[in-house]
N, C-alpha and C positions, 0 to 999 in steps of 0.2 A: 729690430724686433722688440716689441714693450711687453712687459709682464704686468697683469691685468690683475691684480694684488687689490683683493676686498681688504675691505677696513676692520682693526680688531674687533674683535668682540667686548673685549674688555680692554679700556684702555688705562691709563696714568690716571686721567680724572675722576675715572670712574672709582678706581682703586682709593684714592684721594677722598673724595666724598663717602666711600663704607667706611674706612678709616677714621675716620674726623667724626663720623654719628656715631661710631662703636666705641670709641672714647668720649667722645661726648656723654652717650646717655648712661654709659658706666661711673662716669664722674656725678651727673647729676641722681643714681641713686644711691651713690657711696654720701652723696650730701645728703640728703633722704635721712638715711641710716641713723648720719650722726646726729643731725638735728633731732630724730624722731623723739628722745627722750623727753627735750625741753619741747615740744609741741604745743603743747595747752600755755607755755609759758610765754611765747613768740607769739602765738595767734594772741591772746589776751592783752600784750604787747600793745600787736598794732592795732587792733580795734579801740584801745585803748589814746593810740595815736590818731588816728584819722577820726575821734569824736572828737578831741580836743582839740586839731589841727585850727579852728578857730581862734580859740583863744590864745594857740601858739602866735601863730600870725603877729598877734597885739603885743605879745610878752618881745617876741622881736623887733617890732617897730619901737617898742621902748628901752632896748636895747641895743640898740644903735645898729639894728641889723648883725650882731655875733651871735650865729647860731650856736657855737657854743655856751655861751652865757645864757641865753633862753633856753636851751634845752635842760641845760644843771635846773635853772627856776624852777622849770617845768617839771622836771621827775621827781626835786625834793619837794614842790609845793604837794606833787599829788601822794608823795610818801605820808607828807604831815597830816594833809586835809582831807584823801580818801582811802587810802589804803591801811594808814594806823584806824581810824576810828573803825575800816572794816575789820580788822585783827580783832579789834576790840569788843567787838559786837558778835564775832563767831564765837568768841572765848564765852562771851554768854550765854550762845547759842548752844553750847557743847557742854554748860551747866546744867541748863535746864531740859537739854536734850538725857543727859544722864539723870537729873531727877523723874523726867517723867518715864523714861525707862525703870529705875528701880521703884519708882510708885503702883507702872504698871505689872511690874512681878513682882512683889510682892502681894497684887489682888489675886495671882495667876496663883503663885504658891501654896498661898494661904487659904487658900479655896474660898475666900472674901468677896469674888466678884459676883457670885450669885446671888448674896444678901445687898451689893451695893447697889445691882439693878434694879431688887422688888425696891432699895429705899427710892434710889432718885426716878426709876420710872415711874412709882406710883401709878394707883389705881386707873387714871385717865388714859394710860400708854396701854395698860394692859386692854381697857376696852377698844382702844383704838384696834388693836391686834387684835382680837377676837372677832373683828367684821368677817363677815366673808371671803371676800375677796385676799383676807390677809392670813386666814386660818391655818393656812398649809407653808407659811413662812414663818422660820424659826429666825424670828431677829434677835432675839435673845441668846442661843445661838450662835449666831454670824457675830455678833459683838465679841463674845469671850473666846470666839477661836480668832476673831482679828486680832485683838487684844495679847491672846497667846504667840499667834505671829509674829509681831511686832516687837513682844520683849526680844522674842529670839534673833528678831530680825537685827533690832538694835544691837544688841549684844556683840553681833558678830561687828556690824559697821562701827562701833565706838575702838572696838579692836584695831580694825582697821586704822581708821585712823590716825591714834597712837603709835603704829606702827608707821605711818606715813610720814609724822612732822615733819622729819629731816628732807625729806622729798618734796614739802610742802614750802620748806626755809630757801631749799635752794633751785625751786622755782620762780620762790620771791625775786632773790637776787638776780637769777636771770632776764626775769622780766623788766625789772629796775636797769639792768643795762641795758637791755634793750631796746629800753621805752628813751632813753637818753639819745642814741643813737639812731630811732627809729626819727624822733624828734627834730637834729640834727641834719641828718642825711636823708630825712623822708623823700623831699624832692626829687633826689638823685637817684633812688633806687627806684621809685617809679619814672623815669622816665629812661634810664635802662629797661626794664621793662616793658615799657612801652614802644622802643624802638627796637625789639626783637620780635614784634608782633609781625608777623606779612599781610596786614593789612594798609589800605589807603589811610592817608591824613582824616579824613572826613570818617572813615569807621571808626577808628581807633578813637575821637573825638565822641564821637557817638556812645561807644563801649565805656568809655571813660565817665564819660555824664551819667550813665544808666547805671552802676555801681553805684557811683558817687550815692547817686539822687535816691536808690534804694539801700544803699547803708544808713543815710543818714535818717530816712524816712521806716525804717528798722530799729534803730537806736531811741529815736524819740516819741514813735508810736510803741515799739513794744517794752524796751527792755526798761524806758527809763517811767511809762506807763506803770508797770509790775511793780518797781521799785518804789513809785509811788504809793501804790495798793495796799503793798507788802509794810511800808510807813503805817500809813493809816490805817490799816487791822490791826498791826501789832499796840498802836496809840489807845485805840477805841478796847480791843479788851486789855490795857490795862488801865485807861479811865473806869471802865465798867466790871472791874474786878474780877478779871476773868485769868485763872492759874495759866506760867510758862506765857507768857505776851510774845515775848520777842521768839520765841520756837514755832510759833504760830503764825505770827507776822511773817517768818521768814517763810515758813510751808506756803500762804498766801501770794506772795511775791514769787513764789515758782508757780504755783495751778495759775495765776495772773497771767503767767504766758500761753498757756492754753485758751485756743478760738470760743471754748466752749464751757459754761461753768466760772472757770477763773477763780478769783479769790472769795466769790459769794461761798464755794465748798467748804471754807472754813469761818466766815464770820457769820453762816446761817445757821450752823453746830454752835456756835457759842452764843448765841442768842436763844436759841432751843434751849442750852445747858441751863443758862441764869435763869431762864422760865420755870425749870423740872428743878432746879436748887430753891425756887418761891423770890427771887431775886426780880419781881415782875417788870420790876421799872424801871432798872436796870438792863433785863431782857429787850424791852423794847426801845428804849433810846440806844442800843446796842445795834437793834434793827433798823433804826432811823437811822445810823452812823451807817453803816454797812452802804441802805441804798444811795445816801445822799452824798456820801463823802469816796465810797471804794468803787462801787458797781456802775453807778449813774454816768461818771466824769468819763470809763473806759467803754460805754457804748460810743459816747457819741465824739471821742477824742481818737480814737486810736481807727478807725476806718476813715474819717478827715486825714488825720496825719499821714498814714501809710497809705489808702487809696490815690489820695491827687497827686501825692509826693512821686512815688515808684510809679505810679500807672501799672500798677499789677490788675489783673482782673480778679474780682474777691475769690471767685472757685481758684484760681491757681494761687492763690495767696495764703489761701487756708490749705490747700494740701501742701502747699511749699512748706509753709512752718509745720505741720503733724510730721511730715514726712524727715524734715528736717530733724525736729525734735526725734523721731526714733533711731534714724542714722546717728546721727553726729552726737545726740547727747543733747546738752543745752545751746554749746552754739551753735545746734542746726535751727534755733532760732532762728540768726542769722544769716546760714549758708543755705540755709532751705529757699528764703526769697532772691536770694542772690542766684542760683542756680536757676530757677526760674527766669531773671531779667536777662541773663544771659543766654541763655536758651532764646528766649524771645527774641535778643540782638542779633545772634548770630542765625536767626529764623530770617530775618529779613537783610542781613547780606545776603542768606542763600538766594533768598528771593530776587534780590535788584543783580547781583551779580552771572544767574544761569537761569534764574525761570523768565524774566522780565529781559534778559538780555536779544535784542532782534537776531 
């Protein structure tokens, strides 16, 4: 007589595999957690790494292939040669961020900004506003409650900050070990990475190239585009005598990252300014600097650079970066086209692996 005994329902394996994911994915957010702190500091890192990874490559071959040795190169050369002169350039920045703060309350306080309007708008602004169409807009107005804003707004953010430094110091430092090790071990950790993918040799190679080719084309169409922008505004108004340059330059260099507008939002105010200060000639080779040297080079550079580079389509390029930008902050710059490419890669496994499959 045989006894005809179904198979468990649950077996060892079974048990084995919930076990193994329930530690698992409890491990990787207990990792989560602890990293979450330094976040900005690791992401900055490696974006930091994988633009440089070039010039890493060179700094190793003349190193006799010790990644340790090229990585030290590497972290102190960018300690000396971009990161102190950046130190150095916020410390500015956070000067004249507090003079034109207490410049602009004191107009606030003082009840001074309404005499400063009639002076530098002068009688041509006011007819301007008096059209029709402009009759029923109080920009006079809108200016001294922005104005008001703004002191307050500052006020609180300069707080801030101060209250941040030490947050700010030892992010540095983390980011500096990082970038060593990032440096270092880059290889290694991406290709860990990459063999925990469950995909074929051929996607993953795929996947791999399409990040690649839209970071890079990210990096040098946008960020280092802005950066540029954000140079030359800040250069042009203080060639052209224009108060706070580098507070300006740097506001420039951020609206720079925006599809739309960009850094014209600030060197077309200050070319306006010198005009309504009688500063005429000034005003206008301000405006010649503006289109010839900030505005002109980022039409026709930065859609070459990032269109052929990423092969993003321009509509999903520009909601990747807005979208990006309001998620993530600044580096949804970066994560906004990325999310996109990716999207797009893993659009067309789905495609070759279930819709195209006979």
């Amino acid at each position: 007589m045989t006894s005809n005994r179904s198979a468990p329902f649950i077996t060892s394996s079974h048990l084995f595999v919930f076990a193994f994911f329930a530690i698992f994915l409890y491990l990787l957010y207990q990792m989560v957690n602890i990293l979450a702190p330094f976040s900005s500091a690791l992401i900055w890192a490696a974006v930091l790494c994988l633009a440089l990874n070039p010039v890493y490559v060179k700094v190793l071959s003349l190193a006799g292939g010790r990644a340790g040795l090229a990585a030290g190169i590497m972290t102190v050369s960018l300690l000396l040669l971009v990161i102190g002169p950046a130190i150095m350039l916020l410390g500015m920045l956070f000067t004249q961020a507090v003079d034109l703060y207490q410049g602009a309350s004191d107009l606030v306080v003082s009840g001074r900004l309404s005499t400063t309007w009639s002076a530098v708008a002068g009688p041509m602004i006011e007819k301007v506003l008096a059209l029709p169409f402009l009759a029923g807009l109080d920009v006079k107005g809108i200016v001294i409650k922005g104005l008001s804003e703004y002191s307050s707004t500052m006020a609180s953010q300069l707080g801030g900050m101060l209250k941040n430094t030490i947050v700010l110091a030892v992010n540095l430092v983390v980011m500096l070990i990082s970038l060593f090790f990032f440096f270092r071990n880059g290889d290694a950790y991406y290709r860990s990475a990459m063999d925990i993918l469950p995909f074929t040799s051929v996607q993953k190679k795929s996947i791999s190239r399409k990040i690649h080719d839209t970071f890079t084309a990210v990096i040098n169409g946008v960020f280092l585009i802005a950066l540029g922008q954000g140079i030359m505004t800040g250069i042009g108004f203080a060639l052209f005598s224009v108060p706070f340059s580098v507070f300006w330059g740097f506001l420039a260099a951020i609206l720079a990252l925006l599809p739309i507008g960009g850094a014209a939002l600030i060197w077309i105010p200050g070319a306006f300014y010198l005009y309504l200060t009688g500063a005429t000639l000034h005003s206008v080779l301000l405006a010649a600097w503006g289109v010839v040297l900030v505005s002109l080079p980022d039409n026709f550079l930065k859609p070459l650079i990032i269109g052929k580079k990423a092969n993003i389509p321009s509509f999903f390029l520009f909601v990747g970066i807005l979208g990006g930008l309001q998620v993530y902050g600044l580096l949804g710059i970066l994560f906004g086209p990325l999310v996109v490419t990716l999207l797009i890669a893993f659009t067309q496994i789905y495609r070759e692996e279930f819709v195209n499959t006979p």
